[in-house]
N, C-alpha and C positions, 0 to 999 in steps of 0.2 A: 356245243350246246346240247339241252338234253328235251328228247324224248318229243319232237315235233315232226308231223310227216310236210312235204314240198305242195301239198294243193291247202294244209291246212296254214302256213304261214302265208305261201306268195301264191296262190293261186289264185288272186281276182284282184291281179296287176291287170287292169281291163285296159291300159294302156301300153300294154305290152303284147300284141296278138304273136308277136314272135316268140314267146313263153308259153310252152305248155302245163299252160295253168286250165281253169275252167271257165266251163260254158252258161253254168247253171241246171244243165239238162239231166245231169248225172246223180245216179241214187242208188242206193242198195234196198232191198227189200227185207222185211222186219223176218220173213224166213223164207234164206236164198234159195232154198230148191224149189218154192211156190213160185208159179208164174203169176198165182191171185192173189198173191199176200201184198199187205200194201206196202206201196213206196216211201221212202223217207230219202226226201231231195238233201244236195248241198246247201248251203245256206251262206252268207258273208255275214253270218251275226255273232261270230266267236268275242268274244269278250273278256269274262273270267271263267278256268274250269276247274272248278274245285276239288270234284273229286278224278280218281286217275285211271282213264282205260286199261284196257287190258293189255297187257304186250309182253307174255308168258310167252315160249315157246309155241305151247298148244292153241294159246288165246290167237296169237297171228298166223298159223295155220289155217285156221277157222274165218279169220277175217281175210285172208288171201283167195282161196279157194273155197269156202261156204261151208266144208265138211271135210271129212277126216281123209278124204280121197284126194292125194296129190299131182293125181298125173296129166290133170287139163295143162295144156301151154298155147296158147298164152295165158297165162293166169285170169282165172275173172273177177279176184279182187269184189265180190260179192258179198262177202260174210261181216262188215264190219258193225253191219245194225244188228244183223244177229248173233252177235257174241256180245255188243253192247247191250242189247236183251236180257240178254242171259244171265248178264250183274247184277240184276233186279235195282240198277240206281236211278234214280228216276232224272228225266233228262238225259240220259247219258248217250241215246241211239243221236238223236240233236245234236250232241256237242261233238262228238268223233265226227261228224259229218260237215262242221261248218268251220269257218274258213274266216281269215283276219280283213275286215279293209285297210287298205293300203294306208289310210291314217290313222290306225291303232300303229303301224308296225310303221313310223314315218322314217326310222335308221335305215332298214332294208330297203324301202321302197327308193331311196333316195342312192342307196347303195348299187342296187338296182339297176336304175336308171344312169349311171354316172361307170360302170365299172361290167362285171361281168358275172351272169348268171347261170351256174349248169343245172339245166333241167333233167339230166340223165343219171345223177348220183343217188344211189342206192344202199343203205348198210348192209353190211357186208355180210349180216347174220339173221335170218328172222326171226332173233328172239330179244333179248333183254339188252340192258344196258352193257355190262361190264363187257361180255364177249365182243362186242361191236367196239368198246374202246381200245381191246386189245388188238383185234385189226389194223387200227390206224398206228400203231408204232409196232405192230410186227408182224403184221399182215395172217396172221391165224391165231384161235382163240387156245389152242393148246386142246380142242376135243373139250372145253367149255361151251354150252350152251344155257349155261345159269353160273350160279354158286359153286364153286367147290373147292373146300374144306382145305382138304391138304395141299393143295397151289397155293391159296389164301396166305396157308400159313407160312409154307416153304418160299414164297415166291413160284410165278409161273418162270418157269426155266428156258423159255424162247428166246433167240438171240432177237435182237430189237434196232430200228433203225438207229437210235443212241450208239447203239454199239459198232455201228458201220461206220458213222460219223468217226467215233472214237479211234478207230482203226485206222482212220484217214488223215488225224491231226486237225478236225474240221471241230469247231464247239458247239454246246448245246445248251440249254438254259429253260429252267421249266421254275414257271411264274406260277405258284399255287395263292391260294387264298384260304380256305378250314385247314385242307388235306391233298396232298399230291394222288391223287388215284393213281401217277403213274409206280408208284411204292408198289405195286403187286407183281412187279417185275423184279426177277431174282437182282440181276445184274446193276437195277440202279440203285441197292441198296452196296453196294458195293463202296469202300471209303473214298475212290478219289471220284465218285459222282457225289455225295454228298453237297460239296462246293458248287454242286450244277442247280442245286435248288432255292429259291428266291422267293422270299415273301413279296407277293404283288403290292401290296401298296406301301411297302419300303423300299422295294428297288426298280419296280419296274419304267415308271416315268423316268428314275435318277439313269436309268443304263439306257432310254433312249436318247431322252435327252442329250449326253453325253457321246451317243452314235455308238455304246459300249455292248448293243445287244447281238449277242453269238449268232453264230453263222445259221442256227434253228433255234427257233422258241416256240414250245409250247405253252398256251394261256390257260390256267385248270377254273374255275370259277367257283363261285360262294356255293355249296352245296345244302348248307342247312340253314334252314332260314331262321333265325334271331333279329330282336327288334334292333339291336344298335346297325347290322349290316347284315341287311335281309339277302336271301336267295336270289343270285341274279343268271340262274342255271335254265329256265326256261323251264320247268320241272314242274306239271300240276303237284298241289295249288299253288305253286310259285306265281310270283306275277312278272307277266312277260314284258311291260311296261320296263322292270328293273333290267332287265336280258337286255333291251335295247339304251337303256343309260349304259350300259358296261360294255356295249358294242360299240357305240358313241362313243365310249372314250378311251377304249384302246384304238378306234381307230384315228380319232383327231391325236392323242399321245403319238400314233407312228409316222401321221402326217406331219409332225412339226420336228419330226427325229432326222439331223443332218444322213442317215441314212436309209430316207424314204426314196431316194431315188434306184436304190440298189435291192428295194424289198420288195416281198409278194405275202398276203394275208388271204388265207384261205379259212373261211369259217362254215362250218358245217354241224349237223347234229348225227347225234349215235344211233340213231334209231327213232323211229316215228311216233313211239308212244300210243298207239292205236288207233292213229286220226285216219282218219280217209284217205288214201289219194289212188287216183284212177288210172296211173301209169300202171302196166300188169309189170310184176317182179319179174328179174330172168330168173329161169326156172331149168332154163338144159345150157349146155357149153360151159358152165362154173367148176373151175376145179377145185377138189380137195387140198387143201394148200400144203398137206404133211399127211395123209395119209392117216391119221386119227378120227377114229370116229367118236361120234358123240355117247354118254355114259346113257344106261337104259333110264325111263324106259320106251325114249324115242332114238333112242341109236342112231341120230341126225348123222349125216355124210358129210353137210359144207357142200352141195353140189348146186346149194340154188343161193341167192340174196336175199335182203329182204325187203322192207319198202323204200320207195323212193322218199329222199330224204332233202330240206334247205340247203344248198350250199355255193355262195360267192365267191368268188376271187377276185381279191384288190389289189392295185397295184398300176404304178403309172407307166407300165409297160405294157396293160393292154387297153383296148381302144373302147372309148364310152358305146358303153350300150349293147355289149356284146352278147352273146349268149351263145355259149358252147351246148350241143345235143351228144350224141354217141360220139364215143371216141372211133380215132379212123386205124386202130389196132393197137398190140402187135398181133392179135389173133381176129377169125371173123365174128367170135360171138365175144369178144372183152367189151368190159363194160366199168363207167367210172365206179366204182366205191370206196370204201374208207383204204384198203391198200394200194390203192392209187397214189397215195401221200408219199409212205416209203418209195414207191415205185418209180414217180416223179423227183423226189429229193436225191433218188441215185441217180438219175438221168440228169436235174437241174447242177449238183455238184461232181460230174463225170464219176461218181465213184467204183474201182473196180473190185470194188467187194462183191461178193455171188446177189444175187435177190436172197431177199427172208425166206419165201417159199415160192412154189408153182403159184400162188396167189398171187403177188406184187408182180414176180413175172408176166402172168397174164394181165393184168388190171391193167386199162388205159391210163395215160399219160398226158400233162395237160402243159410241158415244158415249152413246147413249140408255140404257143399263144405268146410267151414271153420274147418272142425273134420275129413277129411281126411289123415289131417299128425298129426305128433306125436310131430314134431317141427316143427320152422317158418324154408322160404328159407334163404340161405346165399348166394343166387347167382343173388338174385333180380340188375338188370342196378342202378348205382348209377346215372346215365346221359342217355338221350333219345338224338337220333341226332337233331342235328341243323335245323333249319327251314330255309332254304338257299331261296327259291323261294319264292318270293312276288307273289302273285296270282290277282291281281288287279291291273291293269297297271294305278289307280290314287289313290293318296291320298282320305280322308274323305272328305266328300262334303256336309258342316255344312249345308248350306241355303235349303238344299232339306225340302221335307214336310215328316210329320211321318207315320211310318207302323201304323196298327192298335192298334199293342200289343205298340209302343210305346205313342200314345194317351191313351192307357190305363194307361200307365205308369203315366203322367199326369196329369191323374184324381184322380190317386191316389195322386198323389204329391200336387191336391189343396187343397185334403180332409184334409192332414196332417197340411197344413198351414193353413187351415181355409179359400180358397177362394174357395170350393163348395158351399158358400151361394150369390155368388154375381151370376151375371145373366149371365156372360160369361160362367162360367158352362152349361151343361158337352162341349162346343165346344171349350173350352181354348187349348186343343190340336191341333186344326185344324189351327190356325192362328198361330202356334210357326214353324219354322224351328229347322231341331236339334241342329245346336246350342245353341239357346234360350231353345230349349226342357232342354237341358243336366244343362245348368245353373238355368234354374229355380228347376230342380228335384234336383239338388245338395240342393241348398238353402234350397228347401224345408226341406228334409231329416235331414241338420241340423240342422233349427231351432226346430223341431219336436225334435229329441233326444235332445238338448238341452234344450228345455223346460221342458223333462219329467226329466233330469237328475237332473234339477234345484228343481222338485218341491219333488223329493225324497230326496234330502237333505235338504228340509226345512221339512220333517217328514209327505209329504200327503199317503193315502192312498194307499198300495201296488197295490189293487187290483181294483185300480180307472184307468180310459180311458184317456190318453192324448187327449184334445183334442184343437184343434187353433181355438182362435178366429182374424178374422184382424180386420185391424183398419178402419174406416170407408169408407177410400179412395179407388178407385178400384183398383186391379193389373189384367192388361191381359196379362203380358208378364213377365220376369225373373227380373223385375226390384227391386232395392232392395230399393228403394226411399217413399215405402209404409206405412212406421210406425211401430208401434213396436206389440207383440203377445203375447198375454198370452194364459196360458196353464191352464184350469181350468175343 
């Protein structure tokens, strides 16, 4: 999910004292290095947030440590009203600051209370979206801590847990919905993954139902919001109400899947999005996961995290009401975050392929909670409640302009078709509204797998690159009036 910090979703499960959620006492100051500037308390009155904190690289510097100087540890997580300040958006120090009650968010809370909660997970990055997604399937961002260009376009060239799986004869299966984000990966564009990608509401119910889902799945979610099937990404101003319909129902779709007794669902978010939470980030014992440093003009290391982040694990193999804190190694400063995922999926499927990097290798591991019982529960909810409250008092509002993560989207989508060689590139995102966004990434996405599907059954190369070329005419927008693509 995108872009929620762990105190601003579950922190006033006030029936949870075993959660380190909040107290109510906690506050940052409108300017942290003033001891007389005034407070701005948490609050449980998150509702709808419209517009989008800050969660730049530099924006969560400033909200981790108050100023440009990094070297306090334990973090003092001080600065998030005064960088919300600093936006000049009115409301905005209020909303970074407050917090869901537990019946706005009734899937979690129920999740919650029924399954297992880790209060110690932290992205992996303290900056944007895309780096932190990269983490989670290959545990480093490639010296990414934004955008950049030529990865975009090349694909990022990390070996990825996909590809460990792959090595193993073990499957993989990735459920997108607009646009697969994980396409920014060189490898999975590769022809015999192709067949690994899955429109979610064509196959995802038919392949559990059937008990036909691969040995790992990723769920990617609605990323632009359109009135027919709005954003259920958790993504200001997405509405979070939709996040938990779509939570809801992948997870009653895997409870009634004849192979829920053999699964584990783990949902988590990429980063915090600039909400508050008062866990301090680890800041020292983080390793560099490859030795790349980040491009200027913050020359980031990867030696710290970033904020604590939502994240459950489901599954009738661990025990109601759980709640995992720090991991108990393999090192003394490891700590959960997103390559914890790869780390744990080589540990849960014995696999002896190397680790992705010093990352996954350090990152705790959360395998051993699944060899607590001796059998699976029989008492797991076959139904989570209803999501009665709309949380957004308007429909999706197609003509707005794109977040960043969805220009990135985008850019990804022109790479696939072949129109990162024209010269509207890389600003093709800046001129689309999301409507046009959502229709051209669709497009995109299928002529791309339709291309590769085509050239595997005329017998090309497994291990050859899909890659589009257009046709000579320009496209700057979702038009489909462009000519035709080959895939060579």
């Amino acid at each position: 999910m995108e872009n929620r910090s762990f105190d601003h979703m579950l922190g006033w499960l006030k029936n949870r004292p075993d959660i380190d959620g909040l107290s109510g006492s906690e506050f940052n100051r409108v300017n942290a290095s003033d001891s007389g500037s005034p407070p701005v308390y948490v609050s449980d009155e998150a509702f709808f947030i419209d517009s989008d904190p800050g969660h730049s690289i530099q924006a969560i510097r400033e909200q981790i440590f108050g100023s440009n100087d990094t070297s306090a540890n334990p973090a003092p997580m001080n600065g998030f009203v005064q960088q919300a300040e600093a936006m000049g958006v009115d409301g905005m120090s209020k909303n970074v600051m407050s917090g869901f009650k537990p019946d706005l968010v009734p899937v979690y809370s129920e999740l919650a209370n029924e399954f297992t909660v880790m209060d110690r997970w932290f992205a992996s990055v303290p900056a944007s979206t895309q780096p932190n997604r990269f983490y989670v399937h290959s545990a480093t961002s490639h010296g990414a801590s934004s955008n950049v260009r030529k990865d975009l376009i090349n694909g990022f060239p990390q070996k990825t847990i996909f590809d460990s799986l792959d090595e193993n004869d073990l499957t993989f299966g990735i459920y997108y919905q607009n646009i697969p984000a994980t396409l920014f990966f060189k490898s999975l564009r590769k022809l015999k993954n192709i067949v690994k990608f899955h429109n979610y509401a064509l196959k995802f119910k038919l392949h559990a139902k059937r008990g036909k889902l691969p040995n790992y799945v990723v769920i990617e979610q609605r990323y632009f919001d359109v009135s027919l099937f709005p954003a259920n990404d958790d993504h200001p101003s997405h509405d979070v109400a939709r996040g938990q319909k779509f939570v809801k129902e992948v997870y009653e779709t895997l409870r009634a899947s004849p192979q829920w007794k053999e699964m584990a669902l783990l949902i988590t978010y990429d980063e915090h999005g600039g909400f508050y939470d008062h866990v301090p980030t680890p800041v020292s014992g983080v390793p560099n996961p490859d030795g790349i440093i980040g491009p200027p003009p913050f020359y980031f290391n990867f030696e710290r995290l970033g904020v604590r982040v939502p994240t459950l694990l489901i599954s009738p193999w661990v025990d109601k009401g759980t709640v995992i804190h720090e991991p108990s190694g393999p090192t003394p400063s490891s700590q959960y975050e997103h390559s914890s995922i790869p780390a744990t999926v080589k540990k849960l499927f014995n696999l002896p392929s190397n680790f992705l990097t010093k990352r996954d290798a350090w990152a705790g591991t959360f395998e051993n909670y699944f060899y607590l019982r001796d059998t699976p529960r029989d008492d797991c909810p076959e139904k989570l409640p209803e999501v009665t409250t709309t949380l957004r008092p308007w429909g999706p509002k197609e003509d707005v302009k794109l977040s960043e993560f969805q220009i990135e989207l985008i850019q990804l989508a022109s790479q696939l078709n072949g129109d990162h060689v024209l010269n509207t590139y890389p600003h093709i995102g800046k001129m689309m509204t999301v409507g046009e966004a959502n229709r051209y990434a669709e497009d995109a996405v299928e002529r791309f797998l339709e291309a590769g599907r085509t050239a595997l059954m005329a017998g090309a190369n497994e291990s050859a690159l899909v890659t589009m070329r257009p046709s000579l005419s320009t496209r700057t927008s979702g038009d489909d009036s462009s000519g035709k693509y080959e895939a060579y």
